[in-house]
N, C-alpha and C positions, 0 to 999 in steps of 0.2 A: 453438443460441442465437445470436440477432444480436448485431453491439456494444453498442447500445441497450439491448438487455435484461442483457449481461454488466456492460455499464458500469455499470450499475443494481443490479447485486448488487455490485459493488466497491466503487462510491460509498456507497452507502443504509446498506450495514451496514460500510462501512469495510473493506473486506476481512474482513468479520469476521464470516462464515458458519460458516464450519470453525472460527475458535478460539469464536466462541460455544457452539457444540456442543461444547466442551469444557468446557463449565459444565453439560453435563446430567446429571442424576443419573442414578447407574451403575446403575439398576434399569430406567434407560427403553432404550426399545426398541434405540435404536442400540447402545447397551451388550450388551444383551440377544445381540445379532449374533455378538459377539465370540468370537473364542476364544481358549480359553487359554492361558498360557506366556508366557514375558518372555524378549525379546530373540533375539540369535544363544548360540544354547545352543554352538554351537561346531563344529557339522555342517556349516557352510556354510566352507568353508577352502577358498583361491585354488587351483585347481585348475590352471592355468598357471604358467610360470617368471615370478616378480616379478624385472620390471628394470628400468631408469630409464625406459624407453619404454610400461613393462606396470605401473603402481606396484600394480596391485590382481589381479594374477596370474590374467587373464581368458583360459580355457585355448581354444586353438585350435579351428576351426571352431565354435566357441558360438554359440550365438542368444540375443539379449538381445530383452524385453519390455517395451516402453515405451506406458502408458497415458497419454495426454495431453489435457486440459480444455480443447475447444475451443472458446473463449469471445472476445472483443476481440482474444486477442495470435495466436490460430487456433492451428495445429501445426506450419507449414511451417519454424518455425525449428527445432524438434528431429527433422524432418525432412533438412533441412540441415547439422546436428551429424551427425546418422544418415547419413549419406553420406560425410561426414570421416570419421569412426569405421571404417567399415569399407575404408575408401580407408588404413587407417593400417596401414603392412606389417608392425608387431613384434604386432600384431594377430593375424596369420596366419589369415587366414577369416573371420572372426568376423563375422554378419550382423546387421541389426539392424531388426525389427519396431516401427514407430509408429502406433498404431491413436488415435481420437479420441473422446471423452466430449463428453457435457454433463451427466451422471447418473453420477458417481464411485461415490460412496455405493453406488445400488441395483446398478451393475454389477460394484463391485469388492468390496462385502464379503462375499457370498456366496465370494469366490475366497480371503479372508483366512481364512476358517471353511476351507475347504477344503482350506486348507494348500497355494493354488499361485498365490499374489499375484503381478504383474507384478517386472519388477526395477527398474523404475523408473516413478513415478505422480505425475503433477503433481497436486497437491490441491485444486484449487481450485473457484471456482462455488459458489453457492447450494444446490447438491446435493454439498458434498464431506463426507467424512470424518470425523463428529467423534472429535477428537484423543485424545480419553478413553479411545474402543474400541480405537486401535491402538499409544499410544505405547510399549507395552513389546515391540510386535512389529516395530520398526522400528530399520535401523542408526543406529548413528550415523555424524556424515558428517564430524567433525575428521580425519582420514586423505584427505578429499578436499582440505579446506582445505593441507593437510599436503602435498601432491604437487607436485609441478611440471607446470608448463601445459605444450600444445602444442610452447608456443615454449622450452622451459628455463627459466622463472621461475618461483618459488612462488608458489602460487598465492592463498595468503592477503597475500601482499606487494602481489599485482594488484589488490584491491579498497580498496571504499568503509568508511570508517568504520561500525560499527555495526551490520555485515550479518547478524551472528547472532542476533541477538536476539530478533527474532522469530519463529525457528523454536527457542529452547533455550526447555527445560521442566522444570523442577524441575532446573537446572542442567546438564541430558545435550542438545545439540545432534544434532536428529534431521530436523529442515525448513532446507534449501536453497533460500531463495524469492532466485528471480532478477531480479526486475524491479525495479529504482529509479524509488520514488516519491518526486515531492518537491513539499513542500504550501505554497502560497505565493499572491501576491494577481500576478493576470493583466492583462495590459492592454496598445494599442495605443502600444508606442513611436513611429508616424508622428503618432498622433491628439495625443500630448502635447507632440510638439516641435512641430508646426502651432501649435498655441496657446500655447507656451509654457511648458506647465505643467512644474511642478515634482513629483517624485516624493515620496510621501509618507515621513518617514523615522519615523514613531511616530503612535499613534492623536491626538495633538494634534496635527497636521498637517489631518486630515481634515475639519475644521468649515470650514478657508478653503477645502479642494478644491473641497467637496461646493458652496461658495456660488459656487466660479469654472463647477463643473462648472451648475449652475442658471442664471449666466446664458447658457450657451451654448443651451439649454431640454436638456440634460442629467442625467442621473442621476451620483449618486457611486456607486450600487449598485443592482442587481435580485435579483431569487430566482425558483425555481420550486416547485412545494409539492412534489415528490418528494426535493431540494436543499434544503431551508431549514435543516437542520442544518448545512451547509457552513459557515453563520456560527456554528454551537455551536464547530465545530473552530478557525474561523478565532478566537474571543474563547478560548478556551482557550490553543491554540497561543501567540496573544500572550501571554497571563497569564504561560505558560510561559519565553516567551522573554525574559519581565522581569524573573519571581522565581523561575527554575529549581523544584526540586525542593519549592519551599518550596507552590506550587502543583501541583506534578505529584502529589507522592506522595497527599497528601487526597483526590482524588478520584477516583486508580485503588485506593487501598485501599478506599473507602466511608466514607469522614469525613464524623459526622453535621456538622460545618459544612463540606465543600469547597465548598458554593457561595458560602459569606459571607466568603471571602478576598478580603482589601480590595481587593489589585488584578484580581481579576474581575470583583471590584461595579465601580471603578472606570472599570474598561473598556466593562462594561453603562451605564454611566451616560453615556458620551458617546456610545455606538450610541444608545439611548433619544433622547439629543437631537438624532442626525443624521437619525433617524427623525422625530419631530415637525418635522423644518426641513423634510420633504420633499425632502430627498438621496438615500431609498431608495424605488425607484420601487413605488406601489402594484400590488396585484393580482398578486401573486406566489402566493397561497396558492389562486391558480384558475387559475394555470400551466404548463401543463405545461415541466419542467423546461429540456430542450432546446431548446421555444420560448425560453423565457426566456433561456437562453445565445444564442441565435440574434438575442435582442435585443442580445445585448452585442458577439456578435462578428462580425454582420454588418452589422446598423441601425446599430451603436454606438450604441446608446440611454443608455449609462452606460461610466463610467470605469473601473473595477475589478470585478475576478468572481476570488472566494476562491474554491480549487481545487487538484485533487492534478494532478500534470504528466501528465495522462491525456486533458488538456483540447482539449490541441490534435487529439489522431486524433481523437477525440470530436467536435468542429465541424469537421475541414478541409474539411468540403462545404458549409457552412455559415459560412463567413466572409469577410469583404469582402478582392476581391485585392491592395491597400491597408494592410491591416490588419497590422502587424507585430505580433507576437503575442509577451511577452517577460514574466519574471515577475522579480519580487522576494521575498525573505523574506516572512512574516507580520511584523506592527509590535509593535515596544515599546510601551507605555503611554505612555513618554516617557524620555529624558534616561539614568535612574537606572537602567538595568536591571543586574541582578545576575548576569548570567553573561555570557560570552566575546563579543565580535565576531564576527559571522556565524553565532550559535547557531541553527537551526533543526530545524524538521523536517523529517526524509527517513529511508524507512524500507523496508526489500525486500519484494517482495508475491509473488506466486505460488510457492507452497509446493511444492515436489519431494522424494521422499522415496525412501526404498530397504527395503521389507521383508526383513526377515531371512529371514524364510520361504522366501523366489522361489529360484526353479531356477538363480538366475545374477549374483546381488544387485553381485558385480564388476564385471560387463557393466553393470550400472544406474549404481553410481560412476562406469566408465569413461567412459560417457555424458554423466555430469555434467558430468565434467573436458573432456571435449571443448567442449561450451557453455560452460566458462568460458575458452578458448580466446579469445584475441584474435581469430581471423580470424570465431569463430562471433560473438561477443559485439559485433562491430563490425558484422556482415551485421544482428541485431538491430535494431541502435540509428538504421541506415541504412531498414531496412524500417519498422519500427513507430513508428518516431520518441520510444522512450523508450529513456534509459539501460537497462543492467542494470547488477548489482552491481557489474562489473570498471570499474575506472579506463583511463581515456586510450580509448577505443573510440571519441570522438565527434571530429571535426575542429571547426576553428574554427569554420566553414563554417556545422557544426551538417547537411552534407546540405543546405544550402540556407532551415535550420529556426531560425529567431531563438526563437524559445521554448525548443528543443532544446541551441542554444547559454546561454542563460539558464540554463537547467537545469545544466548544465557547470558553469558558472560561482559557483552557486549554490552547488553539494557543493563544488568545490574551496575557496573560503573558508572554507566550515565543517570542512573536513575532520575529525575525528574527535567533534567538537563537533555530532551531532546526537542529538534525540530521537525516542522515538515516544510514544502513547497506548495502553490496550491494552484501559481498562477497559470502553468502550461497545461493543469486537469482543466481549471475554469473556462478557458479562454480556447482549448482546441490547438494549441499551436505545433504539436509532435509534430504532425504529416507535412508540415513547410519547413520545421524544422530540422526533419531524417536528408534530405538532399544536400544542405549544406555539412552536415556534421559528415557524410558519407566522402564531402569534395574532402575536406581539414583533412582528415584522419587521413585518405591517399595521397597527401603533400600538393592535391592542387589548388591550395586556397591559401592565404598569408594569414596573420590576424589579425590585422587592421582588414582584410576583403569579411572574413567570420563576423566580426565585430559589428562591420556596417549592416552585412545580411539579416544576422538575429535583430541589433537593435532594428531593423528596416520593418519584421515582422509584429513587435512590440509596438511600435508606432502606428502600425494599421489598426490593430485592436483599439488601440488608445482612442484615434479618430474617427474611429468606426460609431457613429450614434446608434446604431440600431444594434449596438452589443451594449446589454447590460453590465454596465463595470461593480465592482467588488469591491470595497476598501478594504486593505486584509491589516491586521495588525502585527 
């Protein structure tokens, strides 16, 4: 799988392949797969002497098995962990195998039936794992959190606010997703101090941008019709970041009104008008997505592109050598927002797991903890140019990377104050959702037609019995 196409399954479904497939009913096939038994029944015990240097008692000369998704972020960095690891002396031997996926699912569940799963499996891609089939056959990984790193620090001390959350499920933390995403409005810090401009600080800002950006014969915004939900995330996120919980919880539990919460109407209601002033450049919905980013970050054809910080590897072949590339929050509605300064989103993605099953599931922890090692988690952030979940791994510098340092900059103000969304991964609902965002954004749709469409989408799931519903908190 190229970046293009991985980036396309990260983006499109929000990372949200594998936890969708955790809404399929347990009759369908992936279920069907399964096999049975919950958890470490208690067979699998440290087989080496546990010592500050060994915390998961990974016994001598072992081989650890590591299957890794290689999609946008490739392998070469659990590759690289894989090299620490075995370079590590209170290790004594211990080698370590990293093979590469793009087809999880079809390659790895036959070995879960099997009873000789990897000890360690990044979950991710369009073809990963649905969650359903394996959560009771998987460790949990608080004992990883629990350890001390590389360096002698704990290693739950080391990270980002809010990193478990996406991988705990019915309250047992069982996914270690390492990558830090943070979802936020992108754009050229050269292109705005040339003219002047000021950064927008809430969605009423935007009507003077979008008239400053017009007369340069500029856009305040573009789309691509594979991306046109970028603005569903980006008009939620804000709602979110205005009236916290009061907008979030409605529309990840299935609230027959989460669409008519007044500050999302609100919100729609002045995109609807930045859309008629022609601030949002037509023909998005016959574009291919990356063209369209390629208008923004190489043409500069418009001033802002709402986006998870994936943006920059995604275009760096593709953007003007000019072009400082630097992001801010998503916007308030205005003034009045009800939760903390610096409240955003940001949220960990690529899911790593350890079955209880495998031949050596310590060797798959140990693993972990090496990746979360300062020395790996910094070669990371330097190669790929996106966080992972540990703290301080990025210099000022950013690597050279002003978007990278933005990102920084971002989580540290927010620090324990961020959210996620979880309900459009669980539930599958991008692909219904891309046609009506694609009509909005081209001015063929009002928002009261938007309004009825999405909530119309949300009420299916809701009524739908044969979809396993989530209570999210």
């Amino acid at each position: 799988m190229d970046l293009n196409e991985a980036s396309i399954s990260r983006r499109n479904l929000l990372r949200g392949a594998a936890a969708a497939a955790l809404l399929l009913p347990f009759g369908a096939t992936l279920a069907s797969c399964a096999a049975p038994g919950g958890g470490n029944t208690g067979d699998n015990k440290p087989a080496g002497d546990v010592t500050a240097d060994n915390p998961f008692g990974v016994a001598a000369n072992s081989k650890v098995d590591a299957v890794i998704f290689n999609g946008g972020y490739g392998i070469d960095y659990v590759e690289n962990s894989a090299k620490i690891m075995e370079g590590n002396k209170a290790l004594d031997g211990v080698t370590v195998k990293v093979s590469s996926s793009t087809k999880i699912a079809q390659e790895l569940q036959p070995r879960f039936v099997g009873g000789n799963p990897p000890d360690l499996i990044d979950n991710s891609g369009a073809n990963s794992i649905g969650w359903n089939t394996i959560l009771d056959q998987l460790e949990e990984l608080d004992d990883v959190l629990e350890a001390d790193n590389l360096e002698g620090e704990k290693i739950s001390d080391t990270l980002f606010g809010g990193v478990k959350d996406p991988g705990t499920f019915d309250g047992k933390f069982k996914a270690l997703n390492y990558v830090m995403t943070v979802y936020g409005l992108w754009y050229s810090s050269s292109l705005f101090e040339a003219n002047g401009w000021d950064l927008p600080k809430s969605w009423q800002d935007l009507t003077d941008l979008g008239a400053k950006a017009k007369e340069q014969g500029k856009f305040l915004f573009l789309w691509g019709k594979e991306a046109a939900t970028y603005y569903q995330t980006f008009v939620i996120d804000s709602a979110v970041i205005q009236s916290g919980d009061d907008v979030r919880l409605p529309l990840e539990n299935l609230d027959p009104k989460a669409w008519s919460h007044p500050t999302l109407q609100s919100i729609l209601e002045i995109f609807y008008e930045l859309i008629k002033a022609g601030y949002v450049k037509p023909g998005g919905a016959g574009t291919q997505f990356t063209q369209a980013q390629s208008q923004w970050s190489l043409d500069q054809e418009a001033l802002l592109y709402p986006s998870g910080s994936w943006i920059e590897n995604e275009m760096k072949k593709q953007t003007a050598p000019d072009f400082k590339m630097m992001g801010i929050p998503e916007l308030p509605l205005d003034e009045n927002q009800t939760t903390p300064a610096g409240f955003m989103r940001a949220e960990a993605g690529e899911p790593f797991i350890v079955p209880s099953k495998a031949k050596n599931p310590e060797g798959g922890k140990e693993l972990l903890r090496t990746m979360l090692s300062k020395e790996s988690a910094t070669a990371f952030a330097k190669e790929k140019l996106a966080p992972t979940i540990v703290k301080g791994t990025v210099p000022e510098d950013g690597f050279g990377s002003t978007a990278l340092v933005s990102q920084s900059k971002m989580l540290e103000a927010a620090g324990d104050n961020v959210f996620t969304i979880k309900s459009t991964n669980l539930y599958g609902m991008n692909s219904d959702q891309l046609p009506i965002w694609n009509s909005f954004l081209g001015g063929g749709m009002t928002v009261a037609e938007l309004t009825k469409q999405l909530q119309a989408i949300v009420d299916k799931v809701r009524e739908d019995s044969s979809v396993t519903k989530i209570e999210i908190k």
